[in-house]
PDB file of N, CA, C and O in Angstrom:
ATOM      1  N   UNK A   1       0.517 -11.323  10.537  1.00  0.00           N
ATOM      2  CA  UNK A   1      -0.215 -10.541   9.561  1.00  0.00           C
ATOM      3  C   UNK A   1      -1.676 -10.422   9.963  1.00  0.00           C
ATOM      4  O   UNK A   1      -2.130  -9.277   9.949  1.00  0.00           O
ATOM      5  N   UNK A   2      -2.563 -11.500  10.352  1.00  0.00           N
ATOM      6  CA  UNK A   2      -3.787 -11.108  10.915  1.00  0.00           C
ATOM      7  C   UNK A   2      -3.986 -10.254  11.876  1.00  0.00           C
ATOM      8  O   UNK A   2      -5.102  -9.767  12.059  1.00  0.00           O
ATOM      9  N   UNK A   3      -2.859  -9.927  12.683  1.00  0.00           N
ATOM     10  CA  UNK A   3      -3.296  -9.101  13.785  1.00  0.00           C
ATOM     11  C   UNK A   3      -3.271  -7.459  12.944  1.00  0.00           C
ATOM     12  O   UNK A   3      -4.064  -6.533  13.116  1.00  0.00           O
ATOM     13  N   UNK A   4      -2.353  -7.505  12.230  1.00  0.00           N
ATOM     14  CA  UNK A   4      -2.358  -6.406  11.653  1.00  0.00           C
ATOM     15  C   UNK A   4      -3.400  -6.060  10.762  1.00  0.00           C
ATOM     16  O   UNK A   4      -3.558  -4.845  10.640  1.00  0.00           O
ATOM     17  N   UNK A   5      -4.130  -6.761  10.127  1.00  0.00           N
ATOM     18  CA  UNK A   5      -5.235  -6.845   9.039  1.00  0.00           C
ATOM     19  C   UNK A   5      -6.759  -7.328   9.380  1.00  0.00           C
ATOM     20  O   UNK A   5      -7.560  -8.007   8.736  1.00  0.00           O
ATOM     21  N   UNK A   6      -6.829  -6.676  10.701  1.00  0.00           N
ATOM     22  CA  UNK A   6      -7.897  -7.613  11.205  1.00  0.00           C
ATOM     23  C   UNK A   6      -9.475  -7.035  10.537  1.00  0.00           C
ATOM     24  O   UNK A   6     -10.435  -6.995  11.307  1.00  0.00           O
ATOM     25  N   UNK A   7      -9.606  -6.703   9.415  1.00  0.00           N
ATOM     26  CA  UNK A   7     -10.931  -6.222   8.623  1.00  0.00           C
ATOM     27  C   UNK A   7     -10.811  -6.741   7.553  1.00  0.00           C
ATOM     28  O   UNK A   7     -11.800  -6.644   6.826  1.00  0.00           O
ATOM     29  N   UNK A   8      -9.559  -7.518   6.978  1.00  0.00           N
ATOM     30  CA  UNK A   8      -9.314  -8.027   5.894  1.00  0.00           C
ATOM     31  C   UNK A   8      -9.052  -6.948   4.464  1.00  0.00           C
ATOM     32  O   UNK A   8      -8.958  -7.348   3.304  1.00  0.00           O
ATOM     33  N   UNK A   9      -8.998  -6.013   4.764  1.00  0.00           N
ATOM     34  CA  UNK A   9      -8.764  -5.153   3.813  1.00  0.00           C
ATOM     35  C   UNK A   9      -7.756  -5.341   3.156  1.00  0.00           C
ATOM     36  O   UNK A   9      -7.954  -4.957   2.004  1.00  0.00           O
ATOM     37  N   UNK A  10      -6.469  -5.859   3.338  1.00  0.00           N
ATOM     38  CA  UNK A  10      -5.439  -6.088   2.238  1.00  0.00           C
ATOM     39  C   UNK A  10      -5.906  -7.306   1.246  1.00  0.00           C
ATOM     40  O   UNK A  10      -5.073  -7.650   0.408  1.00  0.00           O
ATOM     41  N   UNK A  11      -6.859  -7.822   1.263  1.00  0.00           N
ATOM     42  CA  UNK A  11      -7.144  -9.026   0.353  1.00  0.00           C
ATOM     43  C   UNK A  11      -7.809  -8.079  -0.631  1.00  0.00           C
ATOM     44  O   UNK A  11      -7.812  -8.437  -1.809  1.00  0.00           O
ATOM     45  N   UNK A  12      -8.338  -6.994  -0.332  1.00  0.00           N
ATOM     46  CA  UNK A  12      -8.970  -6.028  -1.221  1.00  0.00           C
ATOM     47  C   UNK A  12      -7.947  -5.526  -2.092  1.00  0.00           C
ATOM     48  O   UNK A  12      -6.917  -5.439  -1.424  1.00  0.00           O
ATOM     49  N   UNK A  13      -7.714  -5.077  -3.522  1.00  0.00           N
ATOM     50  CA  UNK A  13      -6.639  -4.127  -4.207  1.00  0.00           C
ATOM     51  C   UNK A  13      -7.338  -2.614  -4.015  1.00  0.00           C
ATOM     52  O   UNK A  13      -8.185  -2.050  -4.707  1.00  0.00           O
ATOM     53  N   UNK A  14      -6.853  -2.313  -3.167  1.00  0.00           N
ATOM     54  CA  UNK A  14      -7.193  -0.640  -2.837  1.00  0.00           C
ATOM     55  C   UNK A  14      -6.237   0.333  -3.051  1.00  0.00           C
ATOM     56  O   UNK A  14      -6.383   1.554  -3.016  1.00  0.00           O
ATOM     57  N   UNK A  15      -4.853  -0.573  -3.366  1.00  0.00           N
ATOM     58  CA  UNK A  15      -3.433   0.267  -3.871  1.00  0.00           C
ATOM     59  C   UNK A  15      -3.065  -0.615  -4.758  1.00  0.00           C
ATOM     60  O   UNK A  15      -2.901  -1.816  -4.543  1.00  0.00           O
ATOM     61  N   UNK A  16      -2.861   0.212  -6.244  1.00  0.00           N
ATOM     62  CA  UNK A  16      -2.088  -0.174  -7.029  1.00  0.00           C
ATOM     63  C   UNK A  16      -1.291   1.069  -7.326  1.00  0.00           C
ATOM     64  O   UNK A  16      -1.529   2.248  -7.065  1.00  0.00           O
ATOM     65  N   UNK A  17      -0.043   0.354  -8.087  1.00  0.00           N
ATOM     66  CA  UNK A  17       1.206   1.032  -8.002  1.00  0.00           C
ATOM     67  C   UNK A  17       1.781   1.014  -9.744  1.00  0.00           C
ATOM     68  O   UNK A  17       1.348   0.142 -10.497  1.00  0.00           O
ATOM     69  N   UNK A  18       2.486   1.756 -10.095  1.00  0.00           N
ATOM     70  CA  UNK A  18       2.793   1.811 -11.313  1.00  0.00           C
ATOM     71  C   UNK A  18       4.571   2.315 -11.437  1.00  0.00           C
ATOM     72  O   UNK A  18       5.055   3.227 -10.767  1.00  0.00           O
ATOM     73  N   UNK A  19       5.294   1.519 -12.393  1.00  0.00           N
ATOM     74  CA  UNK A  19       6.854   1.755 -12.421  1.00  0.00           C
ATOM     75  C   UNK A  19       6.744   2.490 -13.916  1.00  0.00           C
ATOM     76  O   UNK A  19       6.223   1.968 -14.901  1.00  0.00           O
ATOM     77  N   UNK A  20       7.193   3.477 -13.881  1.00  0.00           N
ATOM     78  CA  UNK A  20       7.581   3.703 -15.034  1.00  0.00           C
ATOM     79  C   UNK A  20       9.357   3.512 -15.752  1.00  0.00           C
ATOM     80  O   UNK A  20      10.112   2.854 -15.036  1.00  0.00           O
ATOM     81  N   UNK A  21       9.825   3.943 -16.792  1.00  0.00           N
ATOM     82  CA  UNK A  21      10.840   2.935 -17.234  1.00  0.00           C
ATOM     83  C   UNK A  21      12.446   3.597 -16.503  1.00  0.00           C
ATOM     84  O   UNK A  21      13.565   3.103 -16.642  1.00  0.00           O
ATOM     85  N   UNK A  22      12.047   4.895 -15.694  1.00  0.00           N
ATOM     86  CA  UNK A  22      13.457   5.285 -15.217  1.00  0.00           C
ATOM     87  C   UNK A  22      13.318   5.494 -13.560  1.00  0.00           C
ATOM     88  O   UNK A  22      13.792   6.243 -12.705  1.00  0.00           O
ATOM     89  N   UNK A  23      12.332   4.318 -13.636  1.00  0.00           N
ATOM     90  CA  UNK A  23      11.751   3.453 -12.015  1.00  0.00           C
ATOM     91  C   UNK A  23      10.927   4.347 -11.029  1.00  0.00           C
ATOM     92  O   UNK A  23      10.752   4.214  -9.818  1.00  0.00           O
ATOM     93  N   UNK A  24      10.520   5.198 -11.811  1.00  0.00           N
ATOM     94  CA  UNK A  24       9.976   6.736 -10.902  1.00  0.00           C
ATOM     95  C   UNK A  24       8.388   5.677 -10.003  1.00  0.00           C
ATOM     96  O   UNK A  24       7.598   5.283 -10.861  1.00  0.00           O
ATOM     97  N   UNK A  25       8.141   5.435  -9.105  1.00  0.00           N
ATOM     98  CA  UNK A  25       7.146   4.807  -8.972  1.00  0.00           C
ATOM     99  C   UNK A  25       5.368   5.608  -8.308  1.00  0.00           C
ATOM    100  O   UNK A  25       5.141   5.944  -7.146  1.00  0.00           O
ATOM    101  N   UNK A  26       4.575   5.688  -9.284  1.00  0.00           N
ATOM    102  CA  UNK A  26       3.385   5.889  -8.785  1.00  0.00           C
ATOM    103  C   UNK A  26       2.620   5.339  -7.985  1.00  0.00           C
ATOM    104  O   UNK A  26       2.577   4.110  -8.049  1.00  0.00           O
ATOM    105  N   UNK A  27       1.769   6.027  -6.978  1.00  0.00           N
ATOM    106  CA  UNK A  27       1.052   4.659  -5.854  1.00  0.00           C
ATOM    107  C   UNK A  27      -0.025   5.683  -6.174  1.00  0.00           C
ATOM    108  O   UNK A  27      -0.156   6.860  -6.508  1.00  0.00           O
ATOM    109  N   UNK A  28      -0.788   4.486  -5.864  1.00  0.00           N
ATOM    110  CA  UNK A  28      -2.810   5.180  -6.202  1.00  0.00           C
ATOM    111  C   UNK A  28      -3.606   4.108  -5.084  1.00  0.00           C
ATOM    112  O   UNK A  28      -3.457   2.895  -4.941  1.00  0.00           O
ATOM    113  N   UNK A  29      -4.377   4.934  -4.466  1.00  0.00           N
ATOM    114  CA  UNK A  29      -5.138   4.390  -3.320  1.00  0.00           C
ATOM    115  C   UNK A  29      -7.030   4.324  -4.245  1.00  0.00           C
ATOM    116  O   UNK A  29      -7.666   5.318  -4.596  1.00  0.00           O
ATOM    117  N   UNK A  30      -7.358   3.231  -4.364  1.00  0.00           N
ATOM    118  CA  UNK A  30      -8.552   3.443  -4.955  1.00  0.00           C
ATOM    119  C   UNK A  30      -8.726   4.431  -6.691  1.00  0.00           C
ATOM    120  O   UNK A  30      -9.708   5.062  -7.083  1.00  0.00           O
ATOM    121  N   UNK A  31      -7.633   4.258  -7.265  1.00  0.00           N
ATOM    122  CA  UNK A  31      -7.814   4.643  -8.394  1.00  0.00           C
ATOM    123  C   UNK A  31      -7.099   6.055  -8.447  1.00  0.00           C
ATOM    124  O   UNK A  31      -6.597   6.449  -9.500  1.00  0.00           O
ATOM    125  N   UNK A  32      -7.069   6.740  -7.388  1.00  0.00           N
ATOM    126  CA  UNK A  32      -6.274   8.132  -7.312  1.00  0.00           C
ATOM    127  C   UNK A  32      -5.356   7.730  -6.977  1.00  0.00           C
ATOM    128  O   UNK A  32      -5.201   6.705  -6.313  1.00  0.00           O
ATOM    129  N   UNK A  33      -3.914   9.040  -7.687  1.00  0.00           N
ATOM    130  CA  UNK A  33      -2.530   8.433  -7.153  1.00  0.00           C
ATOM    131  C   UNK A  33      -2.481   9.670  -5.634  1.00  0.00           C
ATOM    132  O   UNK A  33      -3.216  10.641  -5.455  1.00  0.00           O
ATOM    133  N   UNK A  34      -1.479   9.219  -4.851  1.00  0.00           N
ATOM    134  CA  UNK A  34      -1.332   9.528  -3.900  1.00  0.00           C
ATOM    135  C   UNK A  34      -0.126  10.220  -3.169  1.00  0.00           C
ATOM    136  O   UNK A  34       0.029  11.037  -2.262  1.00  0.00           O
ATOM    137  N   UNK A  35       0.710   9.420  -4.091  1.00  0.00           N
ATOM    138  CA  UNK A  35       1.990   9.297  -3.862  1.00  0.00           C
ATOM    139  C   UNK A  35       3.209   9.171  -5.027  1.00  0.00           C
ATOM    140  O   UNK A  35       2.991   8.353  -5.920  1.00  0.00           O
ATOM    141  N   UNK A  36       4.151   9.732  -5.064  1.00  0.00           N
ATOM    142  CA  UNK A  36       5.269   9.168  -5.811  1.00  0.00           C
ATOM    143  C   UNK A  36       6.486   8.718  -5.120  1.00  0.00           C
ATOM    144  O   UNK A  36       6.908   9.140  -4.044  1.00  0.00           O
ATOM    145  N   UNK A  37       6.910   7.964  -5.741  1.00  0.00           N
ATOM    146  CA  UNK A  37       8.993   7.579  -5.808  1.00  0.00           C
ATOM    147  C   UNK A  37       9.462   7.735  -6.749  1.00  0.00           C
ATOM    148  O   UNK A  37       9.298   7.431  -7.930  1.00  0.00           O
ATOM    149  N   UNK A  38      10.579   8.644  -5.724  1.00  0.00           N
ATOM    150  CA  UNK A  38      11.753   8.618  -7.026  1.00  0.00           C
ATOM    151  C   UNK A  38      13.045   8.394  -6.600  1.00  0.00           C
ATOM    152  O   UNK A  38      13.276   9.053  -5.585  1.00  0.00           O
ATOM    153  N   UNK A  39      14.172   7.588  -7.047  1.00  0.00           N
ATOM    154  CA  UNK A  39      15.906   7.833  -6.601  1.00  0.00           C
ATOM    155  C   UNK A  39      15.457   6.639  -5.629  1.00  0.00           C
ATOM    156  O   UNK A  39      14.531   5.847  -5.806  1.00  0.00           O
ATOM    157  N   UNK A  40      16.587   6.740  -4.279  1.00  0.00           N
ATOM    158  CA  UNK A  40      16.400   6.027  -3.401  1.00  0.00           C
ATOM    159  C   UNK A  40      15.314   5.330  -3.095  1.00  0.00           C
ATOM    160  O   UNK A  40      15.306   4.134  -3.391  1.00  0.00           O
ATOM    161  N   UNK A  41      14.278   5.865  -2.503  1.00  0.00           N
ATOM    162  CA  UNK A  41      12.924   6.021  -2.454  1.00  0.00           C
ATOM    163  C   UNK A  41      12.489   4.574  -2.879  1.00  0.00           C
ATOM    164  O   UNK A  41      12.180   3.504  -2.355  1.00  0.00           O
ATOM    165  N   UNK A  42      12.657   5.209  -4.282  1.00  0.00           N
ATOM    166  CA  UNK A  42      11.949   3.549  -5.313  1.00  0.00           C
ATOM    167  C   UNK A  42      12.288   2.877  -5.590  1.00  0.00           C
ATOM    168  O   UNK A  42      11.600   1.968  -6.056  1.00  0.00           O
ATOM    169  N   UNK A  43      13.510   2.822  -5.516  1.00  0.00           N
ATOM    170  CA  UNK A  43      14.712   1.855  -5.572  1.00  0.00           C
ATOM    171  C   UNK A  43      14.078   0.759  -3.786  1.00  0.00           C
ATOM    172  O   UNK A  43      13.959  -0.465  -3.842  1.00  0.00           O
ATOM    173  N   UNK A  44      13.854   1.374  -2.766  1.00  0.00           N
ATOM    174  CA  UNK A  44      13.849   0.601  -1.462  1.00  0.00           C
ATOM    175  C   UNK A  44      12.087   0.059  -1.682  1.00  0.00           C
ATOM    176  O   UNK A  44      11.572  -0.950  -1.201  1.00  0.00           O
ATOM    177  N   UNK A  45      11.796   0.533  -2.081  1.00  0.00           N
ATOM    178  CA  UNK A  45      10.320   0.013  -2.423  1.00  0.00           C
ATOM    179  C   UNK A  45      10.297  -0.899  -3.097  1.00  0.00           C
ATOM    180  O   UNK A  45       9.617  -1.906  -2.900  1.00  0.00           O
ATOM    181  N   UNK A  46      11.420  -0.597  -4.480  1.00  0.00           N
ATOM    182  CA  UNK A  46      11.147  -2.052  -5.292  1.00  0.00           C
ATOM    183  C   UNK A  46      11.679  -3.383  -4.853  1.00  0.00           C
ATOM    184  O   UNK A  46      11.318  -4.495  -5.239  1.00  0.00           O
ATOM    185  N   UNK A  47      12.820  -2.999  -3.771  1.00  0.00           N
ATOM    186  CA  UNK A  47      13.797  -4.180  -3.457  1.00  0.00           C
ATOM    187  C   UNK A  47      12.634  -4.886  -1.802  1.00  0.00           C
ATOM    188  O   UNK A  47      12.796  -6.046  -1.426  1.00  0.00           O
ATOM    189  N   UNK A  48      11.694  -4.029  -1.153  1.00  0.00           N
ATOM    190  CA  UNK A  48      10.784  -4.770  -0.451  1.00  0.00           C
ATOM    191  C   UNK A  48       9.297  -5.467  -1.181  1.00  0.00           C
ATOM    192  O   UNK A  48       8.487  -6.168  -0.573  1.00  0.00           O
ATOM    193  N   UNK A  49       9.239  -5.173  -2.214  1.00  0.00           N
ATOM    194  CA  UNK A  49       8.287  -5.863  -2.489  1.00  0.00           C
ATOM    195  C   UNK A  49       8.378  -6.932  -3.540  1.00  0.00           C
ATOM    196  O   UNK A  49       7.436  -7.610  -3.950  1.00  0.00           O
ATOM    197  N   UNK A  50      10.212  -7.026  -4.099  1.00  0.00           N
ATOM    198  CA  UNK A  50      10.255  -7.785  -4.599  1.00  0.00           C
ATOM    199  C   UNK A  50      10.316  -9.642  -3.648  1.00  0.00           C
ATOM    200  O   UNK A  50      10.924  -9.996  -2.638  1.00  0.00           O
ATOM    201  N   UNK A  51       9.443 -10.350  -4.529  1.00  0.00           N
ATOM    202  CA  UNK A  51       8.685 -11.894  -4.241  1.00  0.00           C
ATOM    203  C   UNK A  51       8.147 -12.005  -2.691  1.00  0.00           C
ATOM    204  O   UNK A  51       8.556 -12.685  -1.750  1.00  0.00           O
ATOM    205  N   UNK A  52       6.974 -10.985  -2.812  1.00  0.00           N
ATOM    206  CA  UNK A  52       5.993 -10.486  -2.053  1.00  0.00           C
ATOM    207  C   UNK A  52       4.765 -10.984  -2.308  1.00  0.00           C
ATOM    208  O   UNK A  52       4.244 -10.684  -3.383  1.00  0.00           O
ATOM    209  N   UNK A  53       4.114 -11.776  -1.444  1.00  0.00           N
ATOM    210  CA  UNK A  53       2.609 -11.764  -2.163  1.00  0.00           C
ATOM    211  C   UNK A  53       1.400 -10.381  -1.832  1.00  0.00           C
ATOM    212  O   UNK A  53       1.341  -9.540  -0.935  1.00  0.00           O
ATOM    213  N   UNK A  54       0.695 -10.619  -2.825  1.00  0.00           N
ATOM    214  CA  UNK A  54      -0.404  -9.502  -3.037  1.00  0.00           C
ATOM    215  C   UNK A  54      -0.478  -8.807  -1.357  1.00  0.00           C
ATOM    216  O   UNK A  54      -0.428  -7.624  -1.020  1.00  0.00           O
ATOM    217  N   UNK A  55      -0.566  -9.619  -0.807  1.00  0.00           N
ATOM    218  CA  UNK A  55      -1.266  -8.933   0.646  1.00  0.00           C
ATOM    219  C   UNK A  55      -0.107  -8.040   1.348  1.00  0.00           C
ATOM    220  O   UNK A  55      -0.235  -6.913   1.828  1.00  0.00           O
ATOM    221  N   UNK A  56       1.283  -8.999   1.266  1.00  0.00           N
ATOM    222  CA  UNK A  56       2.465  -8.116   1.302  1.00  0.00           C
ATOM    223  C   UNK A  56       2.742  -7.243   1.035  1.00  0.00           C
ATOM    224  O   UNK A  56       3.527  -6.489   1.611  1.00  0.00           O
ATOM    225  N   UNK A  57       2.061  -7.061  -0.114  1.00  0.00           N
ATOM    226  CA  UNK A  57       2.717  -5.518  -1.417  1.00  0.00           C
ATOM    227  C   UNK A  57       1.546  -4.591  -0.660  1.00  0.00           C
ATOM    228  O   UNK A  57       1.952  -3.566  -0.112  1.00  0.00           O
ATOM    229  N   UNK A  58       0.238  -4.867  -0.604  1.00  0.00           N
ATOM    230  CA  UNK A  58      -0.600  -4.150   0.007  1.00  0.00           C
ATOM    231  C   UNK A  58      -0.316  -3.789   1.281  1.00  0.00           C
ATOM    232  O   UNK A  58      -0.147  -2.574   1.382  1.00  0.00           O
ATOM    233  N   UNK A  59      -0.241  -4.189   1.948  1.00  0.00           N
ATOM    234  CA  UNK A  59       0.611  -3.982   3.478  1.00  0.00           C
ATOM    235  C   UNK A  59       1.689  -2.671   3.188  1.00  0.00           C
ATOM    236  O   UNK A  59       1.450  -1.602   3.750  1.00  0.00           O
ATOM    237  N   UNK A  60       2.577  -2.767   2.520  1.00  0.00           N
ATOM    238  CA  UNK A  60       4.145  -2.142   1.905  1.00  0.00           C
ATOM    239  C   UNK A  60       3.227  -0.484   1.237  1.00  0.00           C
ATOM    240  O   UNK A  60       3.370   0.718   1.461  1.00  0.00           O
ATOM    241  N   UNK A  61       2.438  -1.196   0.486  1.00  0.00           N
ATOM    242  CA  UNK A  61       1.978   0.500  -0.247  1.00  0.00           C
ATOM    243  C   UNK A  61       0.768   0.947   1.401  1.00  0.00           C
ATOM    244  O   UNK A  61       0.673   2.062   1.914  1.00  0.00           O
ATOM    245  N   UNK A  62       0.540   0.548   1.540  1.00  0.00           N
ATOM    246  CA  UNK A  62      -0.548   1.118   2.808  1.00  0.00           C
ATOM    247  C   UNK A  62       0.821   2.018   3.860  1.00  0.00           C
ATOM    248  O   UNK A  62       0.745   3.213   4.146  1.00  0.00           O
ATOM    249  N   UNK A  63       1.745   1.282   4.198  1.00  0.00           N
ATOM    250  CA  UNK A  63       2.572   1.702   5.424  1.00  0.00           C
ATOM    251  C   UNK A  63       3.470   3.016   4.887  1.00  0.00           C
ATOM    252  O   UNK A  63       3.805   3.968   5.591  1.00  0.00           O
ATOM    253  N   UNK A  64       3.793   2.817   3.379  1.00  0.00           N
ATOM    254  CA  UNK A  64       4.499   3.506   2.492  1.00  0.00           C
ATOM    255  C   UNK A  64       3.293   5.239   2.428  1.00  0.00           C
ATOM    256  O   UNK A  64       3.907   6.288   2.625  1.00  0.00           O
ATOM    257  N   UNK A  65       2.234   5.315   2.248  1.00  0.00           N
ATOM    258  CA  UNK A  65       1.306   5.826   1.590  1.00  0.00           C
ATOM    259  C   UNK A  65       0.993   6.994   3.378  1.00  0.00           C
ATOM    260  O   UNK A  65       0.491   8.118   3.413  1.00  0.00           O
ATOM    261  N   UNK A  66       1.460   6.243   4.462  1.00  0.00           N
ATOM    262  CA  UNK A  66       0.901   6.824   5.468  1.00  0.00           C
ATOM    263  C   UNK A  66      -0.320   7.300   5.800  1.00  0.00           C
ATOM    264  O   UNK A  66      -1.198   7.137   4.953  1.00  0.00           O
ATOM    265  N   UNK A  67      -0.685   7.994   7.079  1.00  0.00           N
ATOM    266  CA  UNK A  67      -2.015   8.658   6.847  1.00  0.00           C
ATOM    267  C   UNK A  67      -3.230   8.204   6.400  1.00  0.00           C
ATOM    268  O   UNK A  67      -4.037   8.799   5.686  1.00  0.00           O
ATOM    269  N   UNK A  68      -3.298   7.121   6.868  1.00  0.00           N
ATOM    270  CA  UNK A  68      -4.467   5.879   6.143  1.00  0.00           C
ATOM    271  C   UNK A  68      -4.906   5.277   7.783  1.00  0.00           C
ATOM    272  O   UNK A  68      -6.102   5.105   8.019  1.00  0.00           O
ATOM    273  N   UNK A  69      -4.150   5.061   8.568  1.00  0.00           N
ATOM    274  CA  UNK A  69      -4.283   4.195   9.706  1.00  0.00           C
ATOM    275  C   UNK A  69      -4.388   5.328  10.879  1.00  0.00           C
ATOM    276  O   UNK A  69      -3.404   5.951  11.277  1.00  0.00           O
ATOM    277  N   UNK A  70      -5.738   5.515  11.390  1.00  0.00           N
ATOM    278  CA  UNK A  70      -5.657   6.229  12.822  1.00  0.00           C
ATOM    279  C   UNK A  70      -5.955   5.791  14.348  1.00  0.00           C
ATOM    280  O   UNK A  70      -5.673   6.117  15.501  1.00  0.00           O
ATOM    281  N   UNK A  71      -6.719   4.826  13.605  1.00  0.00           N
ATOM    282  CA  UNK A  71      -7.598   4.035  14.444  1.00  0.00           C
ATOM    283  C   UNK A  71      -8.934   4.638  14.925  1.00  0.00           C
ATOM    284  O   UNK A  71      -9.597   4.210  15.869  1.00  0.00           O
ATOM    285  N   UNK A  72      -9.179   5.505  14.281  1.00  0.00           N
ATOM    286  CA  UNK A  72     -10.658   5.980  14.703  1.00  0.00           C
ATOM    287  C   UNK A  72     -11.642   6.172  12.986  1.00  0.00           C
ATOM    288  O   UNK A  72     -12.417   7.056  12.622  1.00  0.00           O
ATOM    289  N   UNK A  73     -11.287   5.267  12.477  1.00  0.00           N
ATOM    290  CA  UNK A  73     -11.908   4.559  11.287  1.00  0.00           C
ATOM    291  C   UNK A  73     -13.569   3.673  11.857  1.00  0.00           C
ATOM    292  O   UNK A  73     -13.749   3.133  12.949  1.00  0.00           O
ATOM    293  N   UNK A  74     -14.191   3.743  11.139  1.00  0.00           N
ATOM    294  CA  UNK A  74     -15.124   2.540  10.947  1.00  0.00           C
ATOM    295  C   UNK A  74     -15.390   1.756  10.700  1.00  0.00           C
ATOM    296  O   UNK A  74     -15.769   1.876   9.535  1.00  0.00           O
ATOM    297  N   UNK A  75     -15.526   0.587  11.080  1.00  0.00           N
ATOM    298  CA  UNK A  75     -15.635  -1.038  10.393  1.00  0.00           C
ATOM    299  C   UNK A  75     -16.643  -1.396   9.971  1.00  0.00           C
ATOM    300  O   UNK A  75     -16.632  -2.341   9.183  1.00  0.00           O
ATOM    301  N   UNK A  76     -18.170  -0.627  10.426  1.00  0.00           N
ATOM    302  CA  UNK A  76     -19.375  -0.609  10.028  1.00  0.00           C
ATOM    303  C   UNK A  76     -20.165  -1.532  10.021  1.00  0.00           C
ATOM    304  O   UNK A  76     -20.985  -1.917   9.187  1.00  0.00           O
ATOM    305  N   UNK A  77     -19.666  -2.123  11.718  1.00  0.00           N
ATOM    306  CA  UNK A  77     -20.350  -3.177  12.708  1.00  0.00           C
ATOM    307  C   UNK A  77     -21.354  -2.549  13.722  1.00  0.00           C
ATOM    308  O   UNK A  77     -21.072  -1.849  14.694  1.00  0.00           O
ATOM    309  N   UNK A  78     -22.532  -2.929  13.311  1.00  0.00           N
ATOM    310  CA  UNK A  78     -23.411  -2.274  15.013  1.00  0.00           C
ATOM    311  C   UNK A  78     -22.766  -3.444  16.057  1.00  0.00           C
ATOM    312  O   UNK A  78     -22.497  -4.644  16.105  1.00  0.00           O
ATOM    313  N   UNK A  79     -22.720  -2.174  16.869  1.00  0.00           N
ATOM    314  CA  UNK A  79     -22.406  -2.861  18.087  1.00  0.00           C
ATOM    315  C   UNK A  79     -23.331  -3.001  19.542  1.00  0.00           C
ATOM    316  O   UNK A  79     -22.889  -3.642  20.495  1.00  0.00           O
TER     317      UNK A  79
END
């Protein structure tokens, strides 16, 4: 997991996610949603993040959410 997280950003909540009651699932990156599940979909989402810790679930909605990771991001280190 550190190699993958090496800015520490999953310790941050930058995705939260929301189930509603006929499991349709909302994902929100920083307060905007981004994304939905529905059917299959959220059904495989709920069964990977079930007894997950925080950084896990963050990891899961980041990889889920796509289009976040390019590698030509900033870490906002002088170098």
């Amino acid at each position: 997991m550190s190699n993958i997280d090496k800015r520490n950003r999953l310790s941050e909540e930058v995705f939260t996610y929301k189930i509603t009651k006929n499991n349709k699932v909302f994902i929100y990156w920083k307060g905007k949603q981004v994304t939905t599940l529905s059917g299959k979909e959220s059904d495989k989402f709920l069964q990977r993040i079930l007894n997950k810790d925080h950084k896990e679930i963050q990891l899961v909605l980041a990889k889920i959410t796509g289009n976040f990771k390019h590698g030509n991001e900033k870490d906002n280190k002088s170098e």
